[in-house]
N, C-alpha and C positions, 0 to 999 in steps of 0.2 A: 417639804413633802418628799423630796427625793432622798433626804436624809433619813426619813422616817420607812423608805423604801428599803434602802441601802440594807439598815440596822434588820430590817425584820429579815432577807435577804441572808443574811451574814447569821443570824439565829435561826434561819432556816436549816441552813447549813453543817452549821458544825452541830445543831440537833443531830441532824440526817446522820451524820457520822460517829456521834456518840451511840445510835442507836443500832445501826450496822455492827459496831464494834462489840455491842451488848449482846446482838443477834451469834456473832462469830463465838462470845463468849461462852453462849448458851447452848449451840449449835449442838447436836447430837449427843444431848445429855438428859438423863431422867429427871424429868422435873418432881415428880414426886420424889423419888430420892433425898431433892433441894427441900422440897418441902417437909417432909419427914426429920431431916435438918435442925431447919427452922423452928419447927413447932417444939423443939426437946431440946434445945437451944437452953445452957444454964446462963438466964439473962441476967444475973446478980453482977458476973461479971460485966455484962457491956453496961451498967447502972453504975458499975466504978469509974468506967473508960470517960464517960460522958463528964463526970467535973476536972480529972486530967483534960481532956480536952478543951474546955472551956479554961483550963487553970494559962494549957498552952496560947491561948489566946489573948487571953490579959497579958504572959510575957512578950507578945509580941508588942502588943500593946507599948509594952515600959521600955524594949527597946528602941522602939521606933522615937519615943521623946529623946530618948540619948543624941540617937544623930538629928532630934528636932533643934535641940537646946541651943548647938552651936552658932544655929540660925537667929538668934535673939529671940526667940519664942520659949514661952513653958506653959502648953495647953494641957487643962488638969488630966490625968490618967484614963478618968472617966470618958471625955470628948473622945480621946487617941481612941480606945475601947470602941466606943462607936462608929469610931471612921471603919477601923480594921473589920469589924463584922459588917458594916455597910457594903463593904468591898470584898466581903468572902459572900455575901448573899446576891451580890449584883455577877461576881463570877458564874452565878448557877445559870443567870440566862443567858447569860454571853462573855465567851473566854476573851482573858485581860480585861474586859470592862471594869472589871473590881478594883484594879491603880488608881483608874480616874475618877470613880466613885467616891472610894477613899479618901484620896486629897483632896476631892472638891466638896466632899462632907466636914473636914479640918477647917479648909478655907470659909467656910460657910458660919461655924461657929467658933472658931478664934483668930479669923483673918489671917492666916498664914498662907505668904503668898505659894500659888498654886502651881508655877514651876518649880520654885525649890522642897515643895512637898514631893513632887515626882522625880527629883534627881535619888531624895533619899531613898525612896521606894525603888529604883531602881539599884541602889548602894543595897540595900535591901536583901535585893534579889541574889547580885553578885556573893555576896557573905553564904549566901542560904546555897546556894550554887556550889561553893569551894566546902560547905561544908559538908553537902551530899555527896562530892566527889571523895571527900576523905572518908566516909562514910565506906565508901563502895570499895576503895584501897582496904580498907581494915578487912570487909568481909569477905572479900575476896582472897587477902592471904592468909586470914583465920582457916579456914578449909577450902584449899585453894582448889583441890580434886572436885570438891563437894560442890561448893556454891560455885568457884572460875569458872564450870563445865557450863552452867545455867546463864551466869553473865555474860561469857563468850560467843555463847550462839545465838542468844535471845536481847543484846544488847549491842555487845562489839563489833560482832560480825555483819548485822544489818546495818548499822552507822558508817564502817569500811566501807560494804558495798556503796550505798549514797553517796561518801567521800569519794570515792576510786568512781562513780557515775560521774559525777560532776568534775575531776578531773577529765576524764577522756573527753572532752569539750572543751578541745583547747581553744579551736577558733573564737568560739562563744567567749570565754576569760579575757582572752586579748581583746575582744570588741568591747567586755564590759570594763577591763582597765583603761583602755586606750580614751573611751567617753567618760569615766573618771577622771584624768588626768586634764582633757580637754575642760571640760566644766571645773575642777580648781584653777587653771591656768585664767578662761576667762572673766572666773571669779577675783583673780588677784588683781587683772587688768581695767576693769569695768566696775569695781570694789565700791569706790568715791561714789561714781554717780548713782547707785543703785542703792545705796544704803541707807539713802533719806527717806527711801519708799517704803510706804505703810505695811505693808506684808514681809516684808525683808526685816526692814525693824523689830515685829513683833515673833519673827521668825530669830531673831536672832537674842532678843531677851529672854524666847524659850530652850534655845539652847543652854546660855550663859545661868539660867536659872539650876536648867537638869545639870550643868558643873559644877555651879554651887552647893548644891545637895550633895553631888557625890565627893565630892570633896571633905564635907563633914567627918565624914572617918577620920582624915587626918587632923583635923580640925576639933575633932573629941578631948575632953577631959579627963574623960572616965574611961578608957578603953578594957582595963583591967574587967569592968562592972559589964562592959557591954559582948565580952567573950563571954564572961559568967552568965548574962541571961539568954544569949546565941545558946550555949549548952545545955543550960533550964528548958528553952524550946523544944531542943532534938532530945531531950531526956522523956519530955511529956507528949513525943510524937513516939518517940520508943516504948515506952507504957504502954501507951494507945495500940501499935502492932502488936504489942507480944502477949497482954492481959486478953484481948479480943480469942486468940486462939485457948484459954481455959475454957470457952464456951461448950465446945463439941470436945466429945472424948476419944474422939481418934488426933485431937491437935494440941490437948492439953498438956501431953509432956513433951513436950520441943521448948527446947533450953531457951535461952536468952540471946545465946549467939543465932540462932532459928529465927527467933524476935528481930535482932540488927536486920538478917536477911531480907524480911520482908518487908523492912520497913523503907531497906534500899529499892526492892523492886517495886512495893508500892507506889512510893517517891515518884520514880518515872513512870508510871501509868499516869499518876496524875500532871505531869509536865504537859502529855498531849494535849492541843487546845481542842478538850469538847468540854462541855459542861460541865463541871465538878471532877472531873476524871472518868464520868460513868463511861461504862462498855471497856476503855482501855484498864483503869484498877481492874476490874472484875478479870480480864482475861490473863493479866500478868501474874495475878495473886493466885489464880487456881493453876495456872501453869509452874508456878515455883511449887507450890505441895504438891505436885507429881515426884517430883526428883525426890520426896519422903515415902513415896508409897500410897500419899493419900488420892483418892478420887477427886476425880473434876467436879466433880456433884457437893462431894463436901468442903472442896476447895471456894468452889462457888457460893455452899451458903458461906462458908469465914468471910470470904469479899464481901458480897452481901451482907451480912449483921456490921463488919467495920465500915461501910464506905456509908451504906443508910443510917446507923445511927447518928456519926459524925454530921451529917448533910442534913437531917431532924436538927441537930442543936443550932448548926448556921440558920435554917430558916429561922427556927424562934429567935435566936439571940439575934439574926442579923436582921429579921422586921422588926424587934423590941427597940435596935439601935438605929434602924431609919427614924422611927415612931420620936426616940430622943432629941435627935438629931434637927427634925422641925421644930419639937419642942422649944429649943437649946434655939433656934435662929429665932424664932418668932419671936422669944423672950426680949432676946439682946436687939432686933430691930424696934422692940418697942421701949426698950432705956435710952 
């Protein structure tokens, strides 16, 4: 019950906050304008974006098997598929929920233990992570005047601030080092007795698990294969930014390096933990088409037609892949 508290608690929550974020978005803008937009909207192209995105799916899909393999597992492409939209559709009601979805959807229909599903998703992360940052390196020195000015003060400069906040708290660092240090030391000394204990134990196989997972990378065979569909990803996430903007005709001629742009700013709108990215995409994506001259109004429908149609395809494909997913256990519980 408390658990069941908690969770709705914590989706109360970061709702509240994607909606606030939505509001700030919106805040002192023609909505008719948006709609006017919307309605004249050439939808041909977001009908394209829609199987690039699903195509981007499946690669995650296939690479995810790559660092599954090393684990002695090869659950068929199809399962992987299902987990990964299990866990893009469980993200919409509550941020990170979608890892543990995921893996416990894999674990579910081809027994693959469910720590070292989560170290890889975590190995996952980190790759997806180093490659949004190179990402933001390229387009940042592509038109370093143009887009650095954007990144600088709507990225860098509030991260500084934060960083430079949380250093001026020194006292607070030395108290949360000092009880660090304390808690390894009487973890080294108290180690024996405590380790037989059932929580500790099972604490400590899930750690050993999420190392094993991430460890797989080195442990890969094919690494060559798994940079090449890491790039297939961010190529079919690039699509996806840049085809979105042929929609309206005040965005359709912004080149491809335009495309990189916002697919970097998009990126972190959607890092923020609310629901799907909503409120935080919308607000980043019409504040980058300002620095073009375009309107918050039209900025807002481009965010709007990319961030809802993508979030349409997860709901179908990611309930088609719960739907499988019973399927797929019922089966094999009754062989």
């Amino acid at each position: 019950m408390k658990k069941q508290i908690l969770q709705t608690v914590r989706f109360l929550t970061f709702l509240s906050l994607a909606l606030f974020l939505l509001y700030l978005a919106f805040k002192g803008i023609d909505l008719h304008r948006v709609w006017h937009e919307l309605k004249h909207a050439r939808y041909g192209w977001l009908l394209l974006t829609l199987p690039i995105g699903l195509l981007s799916h499946i690669f995650r899909a296939w690479r995810w098997n790559l660092l599954i393999e090393p684990l002695g597992y090869k659950p068929p492409l199809a399962h992987t598929f299902y987990a990964v939209m299990s866990g893009y559709l469980a993200n919409l009601a509550l941020p990170r929920l979608g890892e543990v979805v995921r893996c416990g959807s894999l674990t579910k229909t081809d027994k693959v233990p469910f720590d070292s599903l989560l170290g890889t998703v975590i190995a996952e992360r980190v790759v997806d992570l180093l490659a949004l940052l190179l990402l933001m390196i390229i387009t940042f020195f592509i038109k370093i005047h143009f887009f650095g000015d954007f990144l600088y003060r709507q990225v860098f400069l509030p991260l500084t601030d934060r960083f430079t906040g949380l250093l001026s708290h020194t006292l607070t660092l030395v108290i949360i080092l000092l009880v660090l240090a304390a808690a390894v030391i009487l973890l080294k000394i108290y180690w024996k007795k405590i380790r037989h204990i059932g929580l500790v134990r099972k604490l400590k196989d899930f750690l050993v698990g999420i190392l094993n997972g991430i460890r797989t990378i080195a442990r890969m065979k094919q690494n060559g294969l798994f940079l090449l569909v890491t790039l297939l990803i961010w190529t079919m996430y690039f699509l996806t930014a840049w085809l979105v903007l042929f929609m309206l005709p005040e965005t359709a001629g912004m080149s491809p390096v335009d495309g990189l742009f916002l697919l970097v700013v998009g990126s972190l709108g959607m890092v923020v933990p609310v629901q799907g990215g909503i409120g935080a995409y919308h607000w980043i994506v019409s504040s980058a088409l300002t620095l073009y001259g375009i309107s918050r109004a039209t900025g807002l429908a481009v965010a709007t037609l990319a961030h809802e149609s993508q979030t349409l395809l997860i709901l179908v494909a990611g309930a088609f892949s719960m739907i499988m997913v019973v399927l797929i256990r019922n089966k094999s519980s009754r062989t």
